[in-house]
C-alpha positions in Angstrom: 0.0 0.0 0.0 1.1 3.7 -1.2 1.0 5.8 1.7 2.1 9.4 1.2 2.2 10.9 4.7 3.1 15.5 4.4 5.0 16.2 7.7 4.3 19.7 8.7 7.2 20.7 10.4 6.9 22.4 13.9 9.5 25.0 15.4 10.7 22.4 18.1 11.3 19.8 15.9 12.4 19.4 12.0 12.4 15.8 10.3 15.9 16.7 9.1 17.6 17.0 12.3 16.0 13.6 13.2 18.6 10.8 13.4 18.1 9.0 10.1 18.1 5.6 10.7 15.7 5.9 14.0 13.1 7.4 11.4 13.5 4.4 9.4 13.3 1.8 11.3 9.8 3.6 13.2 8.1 4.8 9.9 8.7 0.6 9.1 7.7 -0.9 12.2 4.4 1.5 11.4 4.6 -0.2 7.7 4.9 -3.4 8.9 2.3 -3.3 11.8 -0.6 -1.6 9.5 0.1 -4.3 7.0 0.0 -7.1 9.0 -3.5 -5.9 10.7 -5.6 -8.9 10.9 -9.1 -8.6 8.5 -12.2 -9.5 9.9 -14.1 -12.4 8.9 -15.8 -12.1 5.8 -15.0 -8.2 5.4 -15.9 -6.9 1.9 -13.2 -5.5 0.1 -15.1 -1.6 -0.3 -14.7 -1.7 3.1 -11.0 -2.7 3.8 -8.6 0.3 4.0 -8.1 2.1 0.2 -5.3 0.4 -1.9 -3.6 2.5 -4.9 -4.7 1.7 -8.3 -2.1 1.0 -10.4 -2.3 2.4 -13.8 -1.6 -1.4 -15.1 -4.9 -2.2 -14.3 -6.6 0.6 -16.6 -6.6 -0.2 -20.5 -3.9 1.8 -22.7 -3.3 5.2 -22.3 -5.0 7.5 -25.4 -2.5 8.2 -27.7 -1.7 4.4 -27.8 -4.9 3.3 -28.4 -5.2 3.7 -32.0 -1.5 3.6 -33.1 -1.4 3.5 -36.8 -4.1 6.8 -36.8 -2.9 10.0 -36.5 -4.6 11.7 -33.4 -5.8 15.5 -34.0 -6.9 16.8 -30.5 -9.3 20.1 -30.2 -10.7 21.6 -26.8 -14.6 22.6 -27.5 -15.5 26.2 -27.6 -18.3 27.9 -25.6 -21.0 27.6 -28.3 -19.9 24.6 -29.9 -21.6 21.6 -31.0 -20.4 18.1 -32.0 -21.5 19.4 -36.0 -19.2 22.0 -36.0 -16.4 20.4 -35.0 -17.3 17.4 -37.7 -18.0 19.2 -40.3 -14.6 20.7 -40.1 -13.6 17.2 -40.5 -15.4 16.8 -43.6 -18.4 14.7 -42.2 -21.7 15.8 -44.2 -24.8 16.6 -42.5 -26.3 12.7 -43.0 -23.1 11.3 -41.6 -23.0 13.7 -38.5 -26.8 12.7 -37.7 -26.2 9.1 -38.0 -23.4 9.0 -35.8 -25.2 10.8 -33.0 -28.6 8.2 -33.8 -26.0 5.1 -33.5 -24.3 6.8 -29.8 -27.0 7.9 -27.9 -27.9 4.7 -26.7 -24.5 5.1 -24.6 -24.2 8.6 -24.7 -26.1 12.1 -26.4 -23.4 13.9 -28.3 -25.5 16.7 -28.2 -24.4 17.5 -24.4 -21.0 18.0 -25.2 -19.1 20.8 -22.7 -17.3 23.7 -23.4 -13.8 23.6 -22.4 -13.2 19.7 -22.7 -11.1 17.5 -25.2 -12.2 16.1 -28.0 -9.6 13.1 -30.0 -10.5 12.2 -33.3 -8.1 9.7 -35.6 -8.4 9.9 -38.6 -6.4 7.6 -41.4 -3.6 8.8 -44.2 -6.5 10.0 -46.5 -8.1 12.4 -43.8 -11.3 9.8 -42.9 -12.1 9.7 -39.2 -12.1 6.2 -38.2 -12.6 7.1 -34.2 -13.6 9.7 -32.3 -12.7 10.1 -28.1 -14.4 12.7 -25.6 -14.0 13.1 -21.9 -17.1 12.6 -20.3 -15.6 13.6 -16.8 -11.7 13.5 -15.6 -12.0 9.7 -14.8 -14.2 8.6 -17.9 -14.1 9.1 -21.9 -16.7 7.3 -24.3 -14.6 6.4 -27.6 -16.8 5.9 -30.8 -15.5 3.5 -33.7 -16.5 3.8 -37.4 -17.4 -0.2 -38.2 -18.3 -0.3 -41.6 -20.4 2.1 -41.6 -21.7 1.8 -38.4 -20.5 4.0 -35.3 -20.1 1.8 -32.1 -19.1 3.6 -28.9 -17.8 2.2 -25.2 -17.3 4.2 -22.0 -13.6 3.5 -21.0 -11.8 4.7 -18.0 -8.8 7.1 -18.3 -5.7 5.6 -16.7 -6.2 7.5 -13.4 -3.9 6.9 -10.3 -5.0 6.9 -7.1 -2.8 7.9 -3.8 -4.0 7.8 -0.6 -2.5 11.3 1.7 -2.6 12.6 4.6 -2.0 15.9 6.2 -2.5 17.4 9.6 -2.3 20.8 10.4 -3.6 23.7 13.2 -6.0 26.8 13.0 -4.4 30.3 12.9 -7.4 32.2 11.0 -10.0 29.6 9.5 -9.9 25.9 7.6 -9.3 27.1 3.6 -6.1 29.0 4.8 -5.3 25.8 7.2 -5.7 23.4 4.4 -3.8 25.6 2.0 -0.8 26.1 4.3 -0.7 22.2 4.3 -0.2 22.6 0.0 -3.7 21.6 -0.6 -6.8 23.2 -2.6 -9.6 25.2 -0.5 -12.1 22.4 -1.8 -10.6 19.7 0.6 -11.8 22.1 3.5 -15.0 22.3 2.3 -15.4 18.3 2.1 -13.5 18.5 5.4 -16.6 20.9 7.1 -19.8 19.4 5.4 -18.3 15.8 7.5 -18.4 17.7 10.3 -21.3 19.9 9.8 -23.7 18.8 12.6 -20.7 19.2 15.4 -19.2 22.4 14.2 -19.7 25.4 13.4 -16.5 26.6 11.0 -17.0 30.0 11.5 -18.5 31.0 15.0 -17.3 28.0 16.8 -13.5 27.8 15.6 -11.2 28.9 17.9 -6.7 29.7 17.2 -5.5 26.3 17.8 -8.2 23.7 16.7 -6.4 21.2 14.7 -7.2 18.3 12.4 -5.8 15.5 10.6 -7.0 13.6 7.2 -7.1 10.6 5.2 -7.9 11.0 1.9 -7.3 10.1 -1.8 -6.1 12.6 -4.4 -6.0 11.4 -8.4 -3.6 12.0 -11.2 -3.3 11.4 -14.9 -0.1 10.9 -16.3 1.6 12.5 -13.3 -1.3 15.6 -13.2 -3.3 16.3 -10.3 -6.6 16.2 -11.5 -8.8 15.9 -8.5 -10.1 14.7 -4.7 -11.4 10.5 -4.2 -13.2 10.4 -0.4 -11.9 11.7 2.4 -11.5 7.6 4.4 -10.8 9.2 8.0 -10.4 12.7 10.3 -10.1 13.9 13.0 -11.0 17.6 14.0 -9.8 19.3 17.5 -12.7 22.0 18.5 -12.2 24.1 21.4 -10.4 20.9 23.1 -13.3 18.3 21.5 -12.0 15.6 19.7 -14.5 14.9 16.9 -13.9 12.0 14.7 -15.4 10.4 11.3 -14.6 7.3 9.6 -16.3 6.8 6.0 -18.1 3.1 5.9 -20.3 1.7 3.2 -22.8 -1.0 3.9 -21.9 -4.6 1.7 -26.1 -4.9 1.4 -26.9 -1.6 0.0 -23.7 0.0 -0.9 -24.8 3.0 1.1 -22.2 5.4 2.3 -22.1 8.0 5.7 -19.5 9.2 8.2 -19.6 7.1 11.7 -17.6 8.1 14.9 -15.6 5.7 16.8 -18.5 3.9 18.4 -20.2 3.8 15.1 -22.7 6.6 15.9 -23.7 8.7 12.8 -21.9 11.9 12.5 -25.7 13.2 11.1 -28.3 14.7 13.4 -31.6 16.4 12.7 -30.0 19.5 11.4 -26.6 20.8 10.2 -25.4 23.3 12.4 -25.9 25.9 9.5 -27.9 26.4 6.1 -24.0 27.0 4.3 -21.8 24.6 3.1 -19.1 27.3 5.2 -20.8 29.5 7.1 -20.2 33.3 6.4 -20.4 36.0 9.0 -23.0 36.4 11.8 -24.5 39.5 11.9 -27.4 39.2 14.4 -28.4 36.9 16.7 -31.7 35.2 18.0 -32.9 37.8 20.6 -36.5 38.8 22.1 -35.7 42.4 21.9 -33.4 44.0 18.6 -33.5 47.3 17.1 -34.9 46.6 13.6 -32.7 48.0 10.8 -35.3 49.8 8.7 -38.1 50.4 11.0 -36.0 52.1 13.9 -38.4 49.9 16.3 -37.2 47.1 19.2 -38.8 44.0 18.5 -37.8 40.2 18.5 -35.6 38.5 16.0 -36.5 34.8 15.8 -33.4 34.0 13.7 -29.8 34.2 12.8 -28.7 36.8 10.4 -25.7 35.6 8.2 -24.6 38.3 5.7 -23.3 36.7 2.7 -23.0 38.0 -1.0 -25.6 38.1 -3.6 -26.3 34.3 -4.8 -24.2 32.6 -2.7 -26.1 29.0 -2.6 -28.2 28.1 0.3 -29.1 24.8 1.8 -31.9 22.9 3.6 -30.6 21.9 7.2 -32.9 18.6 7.1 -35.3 16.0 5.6 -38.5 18.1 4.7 -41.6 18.9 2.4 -41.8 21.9 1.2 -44.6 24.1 2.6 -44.0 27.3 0.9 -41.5 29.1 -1.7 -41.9 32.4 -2.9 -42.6 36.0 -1.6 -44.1 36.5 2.0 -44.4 40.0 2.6 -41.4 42.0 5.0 -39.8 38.3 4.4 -39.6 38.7 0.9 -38.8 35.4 -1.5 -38.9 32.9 1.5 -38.9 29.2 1.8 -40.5 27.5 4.3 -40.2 23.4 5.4 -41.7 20.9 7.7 -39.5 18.6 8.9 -40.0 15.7 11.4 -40.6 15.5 15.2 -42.2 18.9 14.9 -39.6 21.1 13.7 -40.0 23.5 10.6 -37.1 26.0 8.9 -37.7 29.5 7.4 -34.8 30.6 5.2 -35.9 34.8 4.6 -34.9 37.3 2.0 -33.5 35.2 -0.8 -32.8 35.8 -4.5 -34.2 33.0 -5.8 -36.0 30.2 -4.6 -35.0 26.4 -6.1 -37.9 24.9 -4.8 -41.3 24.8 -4.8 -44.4 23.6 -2.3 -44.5 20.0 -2.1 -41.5 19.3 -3.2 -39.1 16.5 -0.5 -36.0 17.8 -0.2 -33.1 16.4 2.1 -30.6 17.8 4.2 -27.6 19.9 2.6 -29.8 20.1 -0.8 -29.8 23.6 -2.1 -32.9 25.6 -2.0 -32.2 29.0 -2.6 -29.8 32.1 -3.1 -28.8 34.5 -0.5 -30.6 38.1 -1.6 -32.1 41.4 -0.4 -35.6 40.9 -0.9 -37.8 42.1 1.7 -37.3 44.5 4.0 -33.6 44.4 4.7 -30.7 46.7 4.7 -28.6 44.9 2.6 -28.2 40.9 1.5 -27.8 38.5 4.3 -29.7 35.3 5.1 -32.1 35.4 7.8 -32.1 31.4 9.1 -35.1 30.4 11.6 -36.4 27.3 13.4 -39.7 26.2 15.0 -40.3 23.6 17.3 -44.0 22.4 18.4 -44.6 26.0 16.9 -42.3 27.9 18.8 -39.4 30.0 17.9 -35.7 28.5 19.1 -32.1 29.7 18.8 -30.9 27.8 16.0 -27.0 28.0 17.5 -28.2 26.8 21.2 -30.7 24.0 20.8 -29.2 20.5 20.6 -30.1 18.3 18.3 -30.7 14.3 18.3 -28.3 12.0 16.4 -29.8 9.8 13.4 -29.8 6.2 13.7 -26.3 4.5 13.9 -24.5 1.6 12.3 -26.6 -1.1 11.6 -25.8 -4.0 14.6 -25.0 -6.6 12.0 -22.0 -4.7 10.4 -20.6 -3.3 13.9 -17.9 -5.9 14.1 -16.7 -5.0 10.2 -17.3 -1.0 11.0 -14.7 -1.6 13.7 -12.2 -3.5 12.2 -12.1 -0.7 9.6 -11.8 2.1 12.0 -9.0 0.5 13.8 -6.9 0.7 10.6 -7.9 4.0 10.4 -7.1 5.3 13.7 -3.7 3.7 13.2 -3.1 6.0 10.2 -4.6 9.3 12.1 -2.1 8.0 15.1 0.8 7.5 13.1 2.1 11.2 13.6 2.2 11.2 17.7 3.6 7.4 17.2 6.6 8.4 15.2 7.3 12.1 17.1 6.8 10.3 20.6 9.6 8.6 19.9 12.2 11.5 20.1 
């Protein structure tokens, strides 16, 4: 297994003073021990801790796939379609129209992206005898001309998977964290929305929180092109040690985050209707000086000024009561959810939803606006329960169910490997 482990270093001590051959001979005791883990009877494979792929075991790599073509490569325009780029390549209309008949059984050309590749080979004579397009960075459906007939097959690109981990501490907030650590800002945001129902990432993060992850990152031909799962983490809040192990279900091939005991990292809401939550500007209170009416009255919700359309989400399971304008509240959406509870989410842009409509939690509903009486665009986020106003930052929450009994015994074995990984760290510093 390909384990690639970033050390931050720390003022105290530095990897290179580290007597070399002590390193060694701990980072492969660590090796040794993780390998040798024993697996636990009749544990699927999904479930044992995430192996690199190796590129052998995906089919050739493009440019050797058709090797006595020549390969012409073009990135579509904005505007684009699959005709225009044929026709440049001498297909006629009747052509282009039964190649598109023939593939959309696998795939409609006519949804073709902007901005991605295109790979058509053609033969000495200028005829097209194949034709590749990425469909996504792991995927490309390739389309064959077989006597007159075009045949197409979704193949895999010859991605590699490596399994990292970083660890790092809080100065300011979790982008900046996870960016100091030579990762993108988007590992942060898969970092929060696993932690979501705990923590707060904006109001509750303190200097010094600290976290650790497990997770894969993917390359072609040596590029980074992208995240896989995060497998484990661990996340340090104001001196509470939340952690999440990812676990899919053999039966169902469900996946969710569990904690060590294999209690669901989900409640009955996230903590807040962002994926990261942007500043507070006023809080629940019986008694607030309204900021266009100049009066003292109650605010039965949090106020969380973000910019125009930045996306909002449901906090929970719900139907959809209502969605459009209400008044002072302007566009509004409002949702029942279970065990009495309801969410209004005020003064939006737009409104994604409409009455009736299920929706579950951390879909999007709507776009922060200034609709309504307002002094400027914000979110104004509000909860009842048995019909009563509460403080959506003070009232706990129940969990959802945990891990189903029958897979406890697999669960754990899993997490064991995992906490070796998140432990490895304190195992190798301890030692000096």
């Amino acid at each position: 297994m390909q384990v690639k482990i970033k050390v931050r270093r720390s003022k105290e001590k530095e990897i290179g003073r580290l007597p070399l051959l002590v390193f060694i001979i701990i980072a492969f005791a660590i090796f040794l021990f993780l390998s040798f883990l024993p697996k636990a009877e009749g544990e699927p494979e999904n479930n044992a801790t995430p192996k690199v792929k190796s590129e052998e075991s995906f089919p050739q790599k493009n440019e050797e796939a058709f090797p006595h073509l020549d390969q012409k490569k073009e990135i579509i325009r904005r505007g684009e379609t699959l005709s225009d780029i044929l026709s440049r390549h001498g297909f006629s209309s009747a052509e282009i129209h039964k190649l598109r008949t023939d593939v959309k059984p696998v795939y409609d050309l006519a949804k073709i992206t902007a901005g991605r590749e295109i790979r058509l080979y053609t033969r000495q004579d200028g005829k097209v005898e194949a034709i590749e397009y990425n469909l996504d960075s792991e995927s490309y459906i390739c389309v064959q001309n077989r006597e007159g007939t075009y045949k197409a097959t979704t193949k895999k690109l010859p991605i590699k998977t490596e399994l990292h981990m970083i660890w790092g501490a809080i100065e300011n907030n979790l982008p900046n964290a996870i960016t100091k650590e030579g990762e993108q800002e988007v590992l942060a945001y898969e970092l929060a929305e696993i932690f979501a129902w705990d923590v707060d990432f904006t109001i509750d993060l303190r200097r010094g929180d600290s976290f650790k992850i497990l997770f894969e990152k993917k390359y072609l031909k040596g590029e980074f092109v992208g995240y896989g799962p995060i497998h484990a983490a661990e996340f340090t809040n104001q001196d509470n040690k939340f952690t999440a192990f990812r676990y899919t279900y053999p039966d169902t091939q469900e996946t969710d985050y569990f904690n060590a005991e294999g209690q669901s990292l989900r409640k009955e809401f996230l903590k807040s209707p962002f994926k990261y939550t942007p500043r507070i500007t006023s809080y629940f209170s019986h008694s607030r000086l309204h900021p266009v009416r100049k009066v003292y009255r109650p605010h039965y919700g949090v106020d969380y000024a973000a910019n125009p359309g930045t996306p909002v989400y449901t906090t929970a399971d719900g139907t959809v009561l209502s969605a459009g304008w209400n008044g002072a509240s302007g566009r509004m959406v409002h949702i029942r959810h279970k065990n009495q509870y309801e969410t209004m989410y005020l003064h939006l842009r737009k409104c994604f939803v409409k009455k009736g409509d299920r929706v579950k939690g951390g879909d999007k509903i709507g776009e922060v606006g200034a609709s309504g009486e307002v002094s400027g665009p914000h979110l104004d986020y509000r909860i009842k329960y048995a019909g009563k106003y509460i403080n959506p930052l003070s009232h706990r929450f129940k969990p959802v169910k945990p891990l189903r009994p029958e897979f406890m015994g697999n669960f754990m074995h899993t997490a064991k490997n995992y906490i070796m990984y998140l432990d490895a760290p304190l195992i190798i510093f301890s030692a000096f």
